[in-house]
Every structure is written in C-alpha cells, then in structure tokens.
N, C-alpha and C positions, 0 to 999 in steps of 0.2 A: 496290532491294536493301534497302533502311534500311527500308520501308514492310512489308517481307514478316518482317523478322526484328523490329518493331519490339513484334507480341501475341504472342510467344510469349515474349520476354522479361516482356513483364505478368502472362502468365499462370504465369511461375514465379514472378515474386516475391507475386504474390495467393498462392499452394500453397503459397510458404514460410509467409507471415503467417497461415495459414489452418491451419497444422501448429502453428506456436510464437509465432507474431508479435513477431520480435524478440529472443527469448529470455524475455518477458513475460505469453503467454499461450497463444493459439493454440486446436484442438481437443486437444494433449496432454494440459495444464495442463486443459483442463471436464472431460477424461474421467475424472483421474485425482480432481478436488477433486468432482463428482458421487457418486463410489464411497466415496469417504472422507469424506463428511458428517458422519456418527455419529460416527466416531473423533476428529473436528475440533471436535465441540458442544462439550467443557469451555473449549475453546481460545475459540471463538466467546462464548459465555458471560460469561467473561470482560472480551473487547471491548467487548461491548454492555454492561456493567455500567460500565464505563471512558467510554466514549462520551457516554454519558446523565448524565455529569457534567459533560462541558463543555458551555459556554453559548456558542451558535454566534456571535449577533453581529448576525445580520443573515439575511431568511429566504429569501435567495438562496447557493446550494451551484455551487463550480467544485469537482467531480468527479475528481478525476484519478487515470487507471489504476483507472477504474470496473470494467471487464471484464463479469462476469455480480453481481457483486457479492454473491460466495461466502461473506462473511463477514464483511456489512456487515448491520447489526440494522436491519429493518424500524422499529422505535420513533425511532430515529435521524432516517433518513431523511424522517419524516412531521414532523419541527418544520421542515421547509422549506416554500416556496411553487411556488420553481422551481428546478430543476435543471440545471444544465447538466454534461451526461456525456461525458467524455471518453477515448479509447482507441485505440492501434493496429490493435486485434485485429477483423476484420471481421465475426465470430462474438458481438463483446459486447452489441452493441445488442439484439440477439435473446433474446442469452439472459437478460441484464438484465430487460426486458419479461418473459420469462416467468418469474420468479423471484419482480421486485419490482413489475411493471408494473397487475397488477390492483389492488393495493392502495393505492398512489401515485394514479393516476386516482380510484378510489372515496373520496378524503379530497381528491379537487382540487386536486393537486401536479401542474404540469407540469415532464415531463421531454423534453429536449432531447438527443438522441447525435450525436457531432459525432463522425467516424473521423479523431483528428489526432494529433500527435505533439504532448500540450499542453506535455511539457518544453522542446521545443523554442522552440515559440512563447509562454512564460508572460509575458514580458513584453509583450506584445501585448494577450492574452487579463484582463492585471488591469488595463491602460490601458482595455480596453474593459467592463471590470464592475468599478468602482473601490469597491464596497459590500462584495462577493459575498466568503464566505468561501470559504476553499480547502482540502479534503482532501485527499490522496496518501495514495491507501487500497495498501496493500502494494507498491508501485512503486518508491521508492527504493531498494530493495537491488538490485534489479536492473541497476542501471544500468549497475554496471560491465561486464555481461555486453552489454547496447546497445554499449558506447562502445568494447570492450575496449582500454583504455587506464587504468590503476589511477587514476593520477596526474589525469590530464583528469577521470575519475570523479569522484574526491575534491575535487579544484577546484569543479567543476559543481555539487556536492551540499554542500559548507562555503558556497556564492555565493548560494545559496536563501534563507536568512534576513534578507540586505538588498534582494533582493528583493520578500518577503514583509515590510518591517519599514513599522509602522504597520496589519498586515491580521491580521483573525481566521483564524488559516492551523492545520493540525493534518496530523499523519500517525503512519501506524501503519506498520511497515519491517521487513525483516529485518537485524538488528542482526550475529547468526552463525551457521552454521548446517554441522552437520554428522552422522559417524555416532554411533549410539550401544550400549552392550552388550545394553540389552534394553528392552522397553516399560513396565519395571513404576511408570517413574516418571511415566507418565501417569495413574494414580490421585491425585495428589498436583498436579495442574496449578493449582487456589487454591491451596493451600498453597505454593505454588513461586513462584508470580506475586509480583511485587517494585512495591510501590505507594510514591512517594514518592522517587524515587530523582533523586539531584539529575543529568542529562547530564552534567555537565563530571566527575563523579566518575568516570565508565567509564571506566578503565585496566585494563592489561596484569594484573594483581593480583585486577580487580572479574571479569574477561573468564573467568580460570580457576575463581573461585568459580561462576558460572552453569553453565561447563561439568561441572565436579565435579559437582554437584544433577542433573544428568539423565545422569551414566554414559558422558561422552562417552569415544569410543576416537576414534584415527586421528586423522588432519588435517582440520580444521575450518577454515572460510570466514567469512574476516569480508567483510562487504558493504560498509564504508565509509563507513559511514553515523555515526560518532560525533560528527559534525559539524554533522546535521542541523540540530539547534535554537539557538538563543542559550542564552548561558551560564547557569547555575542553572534552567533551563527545568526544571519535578519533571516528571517522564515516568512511566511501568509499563513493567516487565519481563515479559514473558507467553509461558512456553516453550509453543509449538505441534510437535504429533507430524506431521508433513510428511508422512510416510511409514512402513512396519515398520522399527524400529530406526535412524529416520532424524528428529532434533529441528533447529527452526529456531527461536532465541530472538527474537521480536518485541519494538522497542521501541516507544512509544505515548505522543505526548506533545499537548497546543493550546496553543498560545500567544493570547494574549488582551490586546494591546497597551493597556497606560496613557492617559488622553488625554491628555498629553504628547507620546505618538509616533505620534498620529494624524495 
C-alpha cells in the first residue's frame, strides 16, 4: 500500500515545485518575468551598473536562487571561472542555459546546476568551497513565504552574516513591496535609485519615504530582510515595477571582509 501511494505523492509535489517551487519560482514566476523583460530593463539596468562595481574576491561564484537568471547581467557573470548554481525550481537549470548558457561556455566559464535547497545546506556548501564567493540573487525576501513563520524568517535571514562573516558574500532582495496608484513613476527608476545608503539607517521613517516616491496605496509587505547585512554595510535602493501598478523596492548590497576577518 505504501509502495502504490508512495509516486503519486512525488508526482505532486514535482507539479507543485514545477508551478511555483516554493513560493520562489516555478513556471508562474518564467512566464510572467519572460513577458515583462522590457518593462524590467530600467530596473535590470541599474543592477548590472551596481554589480560591475563590486570586486568579487575570488573567481569561483555559489550562486544562490539562480533560477533562469532573469536579471542577472551577463558582464557580471563572465569575471568568474566557475559556477556553481543553485535552485529549487526544476525548470532553472534549463532555462539558465538558455538565457545565459551560450555565452558562459563561449568565454570558458563552467557552470555547475545543483537542484538543492542551498539555504538550507549553506553551511555545508561554504565548508566545502571555503574561497567561493556567494550571491543570493533575489532569494531572501522570499523566505518568509518558504518558512511561513515571520519570526523563524527574520531569525534565519539576521543569522546569514556570521555565517558568511570573513566571505566575499552579496545579495540583491526584496526589501518591500507592494501596490501602487499608477506606473508613471517608472520613468524616473535612476532618478529614484538610492546609492550609498548606510543598512542600519532603514527605519520605520526611511520605509515610508521609499514608499511616497513610487505612489504606494494599500498595504505593503515588508520581507524582512533589514537584517541581511552587517551593520554600516552602504547598499542601493533600486525600485523595480514587478507588475501593472504593482512596485517591489530591492535592496543590493557586497560585503567585502578586511583581512583582519578573514
């Protein structure tokens, strides 16, 4: 009886992971960031201009919440040697490859896709690439939607930085995110973008200025993420249009340890 019910239970939870994986990616998430490229570019833009200023460290990349890497700059990617990509979603490795795949191989980058839960296992995975620098490319705000547990969330996601402390570590997150009155303030996404901004300064105060600047109505979601980095860490503020009349403010910071805390 255990052996007859034991693939139809795999085969929904493949369907689930295969629909949203998690709450983190899925086919919903490619179908809708596919469609929305164009309206994404100033947003994208941005990133890659933020990116291409930090100095990775070391020319081995731990990838984390790779997905298809919808809004990761090619120029980035190419100062590595190797990759190793990491992801729930059974759909990333694929579409990864086809994204960023030809151009990676054509400059002799190998890339690695591993289907794993690397928050899970991060301390494993830095015992075993004790060099490798580490991204969390839009991953951390989700989390609390993985854990749903606010509190467990915000524990797990403040617990990263010693963790990561002594490691060339970065991520880019959704900071808040919610609706807004109209798109007219996506003409204005440089001009909006906040470079320079110290993390420990984001309060209750800093949270409603961001919102004001893009029109927000209704109740907005903070992700929990104010935690992410060590303190004084300077980050960017980078509002992204998510959807019609819908902003997610990304925060984007690297940390780049002293050799003192090496």
């Amino acid at each position: 009886m255990t052996k007859r019910h034991a693939l139809p239970a795999r085969a929904l939870r493949f369907l689930r992971d295969l629909w949203h994986a998690g709450g983190t990616g899925g086919l919903s998430w490619h179908v809708h960031a596919c469609c929305t490229r164009v309206p994404w570019q100033a947003t994208v833009a941005q990133l890659e201009s933020v990116l291409n200023q930090f100095t990775p460290g070391s020319s081995h990349l731990l990838l984390i919440g790779a997905s298809a890497g919808w809004m990761l700059p090619s120029s980035w990617l190419q100062r590595f040697k190797h990759i190793d990509a990491y992801d729930i979603d059974p759909l990333a490795s694929r579409l990864f490859d086809w994204r960023h795949g030809h151009m990676l191989r054509s400059q002799g980058i190998c890339v690695q896709h591993h289907r794993q839960d690397a928050l899970h296992t991060l301390s494993e995975l830095l015992n075993r690439h004790p060099q490798a620098c580490v991204w969390f490319d839009n991953l951390l705000g989700q989390h609390r939607y993985r854990v749903r547990d606010e509190i467990q969330a915000e524990q797990d996601i403040a617990a990263l930085k010693e963790k990561l402390q002594g490691r060339h570590w970065g991520s880019v997150h959704d900071l808040y995110s919610g609706p807004t009155h109209d798109m007219q303030w996506t003409r204005r996404i440089a001009a909006l973008t906040r470079a320079g901004v110290d993390n420990s300064r984001i309060d209750s105060q800093h949270a409603q200025d961001l919102l004001r600047e893009v029109g927000a109505k209704g109740v907005w979601v903070d992700h929990l993420t104010c935690q992410v980095f060590p303190q004084n860490t300077t980050t960017t503020l980078i509002p992204w249009a998510f959807k019609d009349r819908y902003c997610h403010w990304l925060q984007m910071g690297w940390v780049a340890p002293t050799p003192a805390t090496r």
